[in-house]
C-alpha positions in Angstrom: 50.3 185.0 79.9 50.8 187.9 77.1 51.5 185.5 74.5 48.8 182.5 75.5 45.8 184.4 73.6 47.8 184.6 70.3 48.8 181.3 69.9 45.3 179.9 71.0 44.6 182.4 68.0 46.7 180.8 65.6 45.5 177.4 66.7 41.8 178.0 66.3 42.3 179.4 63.3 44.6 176.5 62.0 42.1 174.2 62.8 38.7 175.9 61.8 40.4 176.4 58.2 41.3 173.0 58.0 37.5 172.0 58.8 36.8 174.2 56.1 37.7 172.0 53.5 38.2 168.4 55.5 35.6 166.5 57.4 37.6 165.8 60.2 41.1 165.7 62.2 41.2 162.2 62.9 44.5 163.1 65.3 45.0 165.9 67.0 49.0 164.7 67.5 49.6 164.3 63.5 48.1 167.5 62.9 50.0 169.3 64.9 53.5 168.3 63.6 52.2 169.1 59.6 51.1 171.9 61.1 54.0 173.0 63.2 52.5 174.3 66.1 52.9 172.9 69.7 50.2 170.3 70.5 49.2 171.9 73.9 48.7 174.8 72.0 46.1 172.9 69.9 44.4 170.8 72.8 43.5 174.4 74.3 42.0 175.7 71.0 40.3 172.2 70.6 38.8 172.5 74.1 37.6 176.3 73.6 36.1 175.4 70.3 34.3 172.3 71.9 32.5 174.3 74.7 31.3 177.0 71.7 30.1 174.2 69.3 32.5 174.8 66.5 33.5 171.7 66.7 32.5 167.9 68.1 35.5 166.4 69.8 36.6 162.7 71.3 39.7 162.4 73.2 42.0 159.6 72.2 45.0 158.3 73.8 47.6 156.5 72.1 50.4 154.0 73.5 53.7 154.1 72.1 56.6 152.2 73.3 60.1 154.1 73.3 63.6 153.0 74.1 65.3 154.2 77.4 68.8 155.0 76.9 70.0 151.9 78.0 68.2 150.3 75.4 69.1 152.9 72.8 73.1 152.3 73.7 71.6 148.5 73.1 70.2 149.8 69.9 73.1 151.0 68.3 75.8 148.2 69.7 74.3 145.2 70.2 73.3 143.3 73.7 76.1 142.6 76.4 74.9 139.4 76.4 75.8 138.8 72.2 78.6 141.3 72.9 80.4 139.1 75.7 80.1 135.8 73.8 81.7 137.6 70.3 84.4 138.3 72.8 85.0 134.6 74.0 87.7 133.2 72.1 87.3 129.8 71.3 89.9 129.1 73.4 88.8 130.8 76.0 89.7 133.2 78.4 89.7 134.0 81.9 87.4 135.8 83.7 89.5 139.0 84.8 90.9 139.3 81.2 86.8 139.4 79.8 86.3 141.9 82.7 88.3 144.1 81.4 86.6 144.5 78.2 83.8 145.8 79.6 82.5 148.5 82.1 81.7 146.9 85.4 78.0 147.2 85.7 77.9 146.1 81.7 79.6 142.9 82.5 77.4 142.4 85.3 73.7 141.9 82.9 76.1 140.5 79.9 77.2 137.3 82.4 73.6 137.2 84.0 71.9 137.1 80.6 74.8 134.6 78.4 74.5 132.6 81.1 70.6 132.8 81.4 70.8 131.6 77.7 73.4 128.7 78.2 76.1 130.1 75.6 78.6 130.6 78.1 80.2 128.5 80.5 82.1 130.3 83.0 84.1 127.8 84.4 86.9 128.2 87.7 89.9 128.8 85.2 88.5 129.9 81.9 85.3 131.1 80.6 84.1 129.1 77.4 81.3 129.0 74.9 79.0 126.3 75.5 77.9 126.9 71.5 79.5 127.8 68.2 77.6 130.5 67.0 74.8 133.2 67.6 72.9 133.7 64.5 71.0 137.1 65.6 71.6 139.8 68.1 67.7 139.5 69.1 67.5 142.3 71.5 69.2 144.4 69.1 66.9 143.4 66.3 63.7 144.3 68.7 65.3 147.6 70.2 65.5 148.4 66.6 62.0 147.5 65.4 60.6 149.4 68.2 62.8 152.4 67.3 61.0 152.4 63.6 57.3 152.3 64.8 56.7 148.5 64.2 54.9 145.4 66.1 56.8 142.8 68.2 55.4 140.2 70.3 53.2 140.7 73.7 56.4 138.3 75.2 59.3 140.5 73.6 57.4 143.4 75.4 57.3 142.0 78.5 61.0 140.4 78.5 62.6 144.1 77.3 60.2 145.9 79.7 61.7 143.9 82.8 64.9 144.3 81.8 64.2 148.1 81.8 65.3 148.7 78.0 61.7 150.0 76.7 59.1 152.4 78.5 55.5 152.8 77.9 54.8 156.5 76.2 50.8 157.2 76.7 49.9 160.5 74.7 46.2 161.8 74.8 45.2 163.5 72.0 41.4 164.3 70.1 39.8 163.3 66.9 37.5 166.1 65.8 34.8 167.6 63.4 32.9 170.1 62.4 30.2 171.2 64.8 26.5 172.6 65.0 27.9 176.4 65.1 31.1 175.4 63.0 32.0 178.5 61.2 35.6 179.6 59.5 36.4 182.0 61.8 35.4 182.2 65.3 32.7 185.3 66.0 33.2 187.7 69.0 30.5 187.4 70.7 29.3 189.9 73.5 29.1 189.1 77.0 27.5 192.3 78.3 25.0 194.8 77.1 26.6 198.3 77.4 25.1 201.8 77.0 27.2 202.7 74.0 26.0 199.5 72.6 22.3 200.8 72.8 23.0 204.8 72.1 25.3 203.5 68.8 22.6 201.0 68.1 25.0 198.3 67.4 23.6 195.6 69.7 21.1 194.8 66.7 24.1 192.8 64.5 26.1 191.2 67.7 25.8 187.8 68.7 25.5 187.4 72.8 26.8 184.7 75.0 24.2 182.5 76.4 23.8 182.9 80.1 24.2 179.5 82.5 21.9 179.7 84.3 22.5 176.4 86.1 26.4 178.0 86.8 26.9 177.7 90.5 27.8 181.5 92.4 30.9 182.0 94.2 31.2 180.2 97.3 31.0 182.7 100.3 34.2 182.4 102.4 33.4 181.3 106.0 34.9 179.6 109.3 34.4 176.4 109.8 34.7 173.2 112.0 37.1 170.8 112.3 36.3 167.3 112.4 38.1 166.8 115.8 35.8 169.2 116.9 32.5 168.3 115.6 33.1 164.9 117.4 34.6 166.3 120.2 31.1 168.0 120.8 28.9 165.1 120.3 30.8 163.1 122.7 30.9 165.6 125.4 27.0 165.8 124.4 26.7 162.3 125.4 28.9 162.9 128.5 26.4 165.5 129.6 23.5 163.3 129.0 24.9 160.7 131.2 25.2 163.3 133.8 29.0 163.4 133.6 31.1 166.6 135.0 33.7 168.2 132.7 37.0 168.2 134.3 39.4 171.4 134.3 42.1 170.3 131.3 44.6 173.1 131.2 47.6 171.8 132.4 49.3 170.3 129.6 53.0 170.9 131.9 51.9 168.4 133.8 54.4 166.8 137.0 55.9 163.4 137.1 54.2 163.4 140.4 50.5 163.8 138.9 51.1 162.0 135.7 53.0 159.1 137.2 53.3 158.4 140.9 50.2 159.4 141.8 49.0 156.5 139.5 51.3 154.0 141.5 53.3 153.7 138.3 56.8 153.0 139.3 59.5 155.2 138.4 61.2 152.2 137.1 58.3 152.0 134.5 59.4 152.1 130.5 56.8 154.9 129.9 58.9 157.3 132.3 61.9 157.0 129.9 62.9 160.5 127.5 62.6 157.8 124.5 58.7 157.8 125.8 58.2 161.5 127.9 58.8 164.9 126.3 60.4 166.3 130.1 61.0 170.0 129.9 64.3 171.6 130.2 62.7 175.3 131.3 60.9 174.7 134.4 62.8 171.3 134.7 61.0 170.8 138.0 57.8 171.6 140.0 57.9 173.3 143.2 54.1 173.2 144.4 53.0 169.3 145.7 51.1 168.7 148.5 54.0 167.2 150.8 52.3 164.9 153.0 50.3 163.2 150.1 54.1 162.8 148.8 54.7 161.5 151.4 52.2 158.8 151.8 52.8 157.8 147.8 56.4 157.7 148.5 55.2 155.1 151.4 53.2 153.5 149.5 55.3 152.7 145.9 58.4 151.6 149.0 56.8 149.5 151.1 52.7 149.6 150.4 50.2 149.5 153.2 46.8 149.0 152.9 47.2 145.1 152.8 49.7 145.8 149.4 53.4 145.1 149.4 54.4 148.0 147.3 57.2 147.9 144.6 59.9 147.7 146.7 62.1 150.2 146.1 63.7 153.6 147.0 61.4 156.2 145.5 63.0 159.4 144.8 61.8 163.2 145.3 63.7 164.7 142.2 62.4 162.0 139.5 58.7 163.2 141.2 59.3 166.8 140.2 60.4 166.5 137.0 58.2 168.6 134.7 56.8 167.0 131.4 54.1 167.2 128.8 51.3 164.8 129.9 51.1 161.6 128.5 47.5 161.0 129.3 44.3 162.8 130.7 44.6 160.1 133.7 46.6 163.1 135.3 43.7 165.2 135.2 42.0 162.4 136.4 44.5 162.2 139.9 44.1 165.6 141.0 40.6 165.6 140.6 39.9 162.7 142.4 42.8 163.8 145.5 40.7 167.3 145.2 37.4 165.5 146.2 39.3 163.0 148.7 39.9 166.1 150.7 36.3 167.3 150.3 35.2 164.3 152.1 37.5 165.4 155.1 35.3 168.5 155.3 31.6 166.9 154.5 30.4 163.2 153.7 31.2 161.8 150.4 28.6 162.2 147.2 29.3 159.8 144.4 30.8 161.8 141.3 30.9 161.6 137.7 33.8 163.2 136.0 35.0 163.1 131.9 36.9 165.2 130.1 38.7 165.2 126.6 41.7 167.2 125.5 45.7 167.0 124.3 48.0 164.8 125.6 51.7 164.2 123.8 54.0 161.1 123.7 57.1 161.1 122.3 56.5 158.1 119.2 57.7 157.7 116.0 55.1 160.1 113.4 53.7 157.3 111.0 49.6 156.8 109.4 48.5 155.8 112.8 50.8 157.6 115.9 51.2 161.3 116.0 53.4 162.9 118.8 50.6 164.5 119.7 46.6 163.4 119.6 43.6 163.7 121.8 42.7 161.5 124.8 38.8 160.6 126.1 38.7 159.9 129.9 35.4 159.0 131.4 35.2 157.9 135.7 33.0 157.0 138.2 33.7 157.2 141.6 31.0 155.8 144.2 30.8 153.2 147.0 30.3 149.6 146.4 31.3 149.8 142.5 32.3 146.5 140.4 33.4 145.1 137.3 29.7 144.7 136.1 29.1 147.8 136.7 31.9 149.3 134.7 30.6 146.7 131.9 27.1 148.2 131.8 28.4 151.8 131.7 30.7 150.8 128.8 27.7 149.3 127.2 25.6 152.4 127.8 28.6 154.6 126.4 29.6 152.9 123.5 25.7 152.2 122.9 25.3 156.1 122.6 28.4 156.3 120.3 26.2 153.6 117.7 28.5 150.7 118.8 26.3 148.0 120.8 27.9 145.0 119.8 31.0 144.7 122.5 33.9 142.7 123.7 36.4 142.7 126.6 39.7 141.5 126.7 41.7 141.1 130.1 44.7 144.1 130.0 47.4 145.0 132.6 47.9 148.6 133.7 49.9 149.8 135.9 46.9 151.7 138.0 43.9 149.7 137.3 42.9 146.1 138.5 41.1 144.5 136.7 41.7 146.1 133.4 40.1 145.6 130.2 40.8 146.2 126.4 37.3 147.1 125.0 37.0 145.8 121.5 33.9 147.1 119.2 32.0 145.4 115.8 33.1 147.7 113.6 30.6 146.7 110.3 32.6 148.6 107.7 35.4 146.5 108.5 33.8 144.0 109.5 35.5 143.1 112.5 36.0 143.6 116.2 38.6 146.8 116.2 40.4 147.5 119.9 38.3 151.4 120.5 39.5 152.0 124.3 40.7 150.8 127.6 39.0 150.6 131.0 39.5 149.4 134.4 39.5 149.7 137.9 41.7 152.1 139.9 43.6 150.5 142.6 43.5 150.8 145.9 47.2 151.7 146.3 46.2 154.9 144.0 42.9 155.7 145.5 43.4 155.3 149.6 46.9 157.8 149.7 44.5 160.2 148.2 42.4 160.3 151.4 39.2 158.3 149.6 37.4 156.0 152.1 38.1 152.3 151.9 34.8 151.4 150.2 34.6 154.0 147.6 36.0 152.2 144.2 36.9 153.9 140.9 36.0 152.6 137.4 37.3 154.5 134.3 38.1 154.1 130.7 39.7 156.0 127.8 40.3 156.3 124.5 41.5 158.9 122.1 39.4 161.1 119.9 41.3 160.6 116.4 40.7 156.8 116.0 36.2 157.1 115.9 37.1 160.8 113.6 39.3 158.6 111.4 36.3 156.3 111.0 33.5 158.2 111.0 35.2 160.5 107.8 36.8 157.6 105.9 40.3 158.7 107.1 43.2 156.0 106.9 45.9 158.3 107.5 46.6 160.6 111.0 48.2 163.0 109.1 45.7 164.0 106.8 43.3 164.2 110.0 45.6 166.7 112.4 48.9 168.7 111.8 50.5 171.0 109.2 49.6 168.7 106.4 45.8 168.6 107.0 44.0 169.9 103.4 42.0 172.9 104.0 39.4 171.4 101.5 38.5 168.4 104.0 38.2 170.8 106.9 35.2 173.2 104.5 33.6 170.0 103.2 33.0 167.2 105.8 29.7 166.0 106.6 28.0 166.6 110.3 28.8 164.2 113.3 26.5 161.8 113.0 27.8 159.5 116.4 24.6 158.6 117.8 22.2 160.0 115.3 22.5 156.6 112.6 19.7 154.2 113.4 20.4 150.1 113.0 
């Protein structure tokens, strides 16, 4: 600002002249006030000075205890507490005719505290002193000791600080002295050799500022990666190495149809409800599904087939079309798999590994762990004669790849898979087994509609993509990881990937 340099001017000078004839400053506060000038003011000279040598500074703080205005209207009349029992006559009185003495909240702490100290007995007609006489007003007396700069007890400090009638002031401040290159005034020293300087031949009596050269250069401005992203493409590296196929993710309007029936999920299901579903209002519906596989998963959620009994109930057509975002990849999962049940009606079936990893949204509650939107990992297998086992030694193989070999599985219900299974991994910076996905086994009553022979099984499992980022980077909070309060500074500065790199 245009007045900043003259008052760091004034400052400097102030101080350098007191130097002159003193050995020190031993606060930076104090000498401000005799020297009326604003303490910032000071602390900027101070540090300027430091950095040139002038002077040698330490920085001090100071604590200083200061009355809040409650405790300074307790300062200057006395407690409620003393104030209610002077009131009391001896007598007594009753409780509404004390009240009105006082202002509501006043009479509140005076009662708490009189009767804290047993001087008051507030009995069911009359409120009476339980003792003659209060010698001192001690909150008063303290309030006021504080107010002139002098000790009290490490108790009395803690009793008026709980009761909110004294606050903690911290003020930092330095202590200085004269430095190496202390002078009177401050020299102008040059920062540049200029022509003029050489032609006029005045470079000979100026003094030059020393070049840094440890000073770091400008950082050079430059895209780059988001977390998400750099662990995004080491898992899809690992995906690849397994021989997985990326799945087409584009559809984030996904149907009812794909994201639900298909999966033998019953429209009754909790997770169809708007408190759970973002459904769109423009398209509301869909008008492209292939109507005889409708029709067979209409068959089957009503009355099953395929040696199930269904859900038992009348499935409807318009909750089918409703358009929504998707709630999980396991949509992309369901037209894939249909897709290659009706390549088996043209040519023999070839087992097929499929993954793929993108957005899906749920309608939750925005807290340090659930976002309304996040990112979902969906691995599958589908191939003749597959079991549990072998959906255990893939997870091992995945999971092994991601640096987590120590693994545990917990029996889960979903609504398409059976068995199902909560995979839970040692995690050693917590120390723990921490829940990092789900898996299972599609069901039949999802798979044979499709048009997938009877001896072709499914296994699959998920999980998102935020929970191993939030790990890897040291991230406890969502927010801080994806959306509009993400800090630009964590995005230029994280580390590389390192998911499958770390040796044991």
């Amino acid at each position: 600002m245009a007045d900043s340099d003259p008052k760091r001017a004034k400052a400097e000078e102030a101080v350098l002249g007191y130097l002159e004839n003193d050995d020190d400053i031993p606060d930076s506060h104090l000498f401000a006030a005799q020297a009326k000038l604003n303490h910032d003011d000071i602390a900027n000279a101070i540090k300027s000075l430091t950095g040139h040598r002038y002077v040698d500074s330490q920085e001090i703080t100071k604590e200083t205890w200061l009355l809040t205005e409650e405790g300074k209207t307790y300062a200057v009349h006395g407690s409620p507490e003393v104030r209610l029992f002077l009131s009391i006559p001896q007598e007594g009185i009753t409780k509404d005719e004390l009240q009105k003495k006082f202002d509501a909240s006043i009479f509140k702490i005076a009662c708490a505290q009189a009767a804290k100290n047993k001087w008051v007995d507030f009995g069911k007609q009359l409120v009476t002193r339980k003792i003659q006489h209060v010698d001192n007003d001690k909150v008063q007396t303290l309030l006021l000791r504080i107010q002139d700069a002098k000790d009290i007890s490490q108790d009395d400090i803690k009793a008026l600080t709980k009761r909110k009638l004294i606050s903690l002031q911290v003020k930092k401040g330095f202590s200085v002295r004269r430095g190496p290159n202390y002078a009177p005034q401050r020299k102008k020293v040059a920062t540049d050799l200029t022509r003029d300087m050489l032609q006029s031949g005045d470079w000979k009596d100026l003094e030059y500022k020393d070049f840094n050269l440890n000073a770091k250069g400008a950082s050079t401005e430059r895209g780059c990666l988001h977390p998400l992203l750099k662990v995004r493409k080491q898992l899809k590296d690992i995906f690849l190495q397994m021989g997985f196929g990326e799945m087409s993710t584009n559809n984030y309007v996904e149907s009812s149809f794909w994201n639900f029936d298909a999966l033998f999920q019953p429209q009754q299901h909790p997770a169809r409800d708007s408190h759970d579903t973002f459904f769109l209002k423009v398209p509301s519906t869909t008008k492209e599904l292939p109507e005889d596989y409708v029709e067979r998963v209409k068959r089957i959620h009503e009355s099953g087939g395929h040696q199930s009994r269904g859900y038992g109930y009348d499935w409807k057509r318009e909750e089918a079309d409703k358009n929504l975002l998707r709630t999980h990849t396991t949509a992309v999962s369901s037209r894939m798999l249909y897709k290659l049940a009706q390549d088996c009606a043209q040519k023999p079936f070839a087992p097929k590994k499929y993954f793929s990893i993108d957005r899906v949204f749920r309608n939750e509650a925005v807290d340090r762990t659930h976002l309304a939107e996040f990112h979902q990992i969906e691995g599958l297998i589908c191939d003749r004669g597959l079991t549990l086992g072998d959906l255990i030694g893939v997870l091992q193989d995945f999971f092994s790849r991601l640096g987590m070999s120590d693994l545990k599985f917990k029996p889960a219900y979903n609504p398409y898979t059976e068995p199902s299974m909560e995979i839970f991994g040692y995690h050693k910076g917590f120390g723990k087994y921490v829940e990092i996905g789900n898996s299972g086994m599609f069901r039949p009553e999802m798979l044979l509609p499709m048009g997938l022979p009877e001896d072709v099984s499914v296994i699959a499992w998920g999980l998102s993509l935020e929970r191993p980022t939030m790990i890897l980077y040291g991230i406890d909070n969502i927010r801080d990881l994806f959306g509009h309060k993400v800090d630009l500074g964590l995005i230029k500065k994280n580390p590389i990937c390192r998911i499958g790199l770390e040796s044991d």
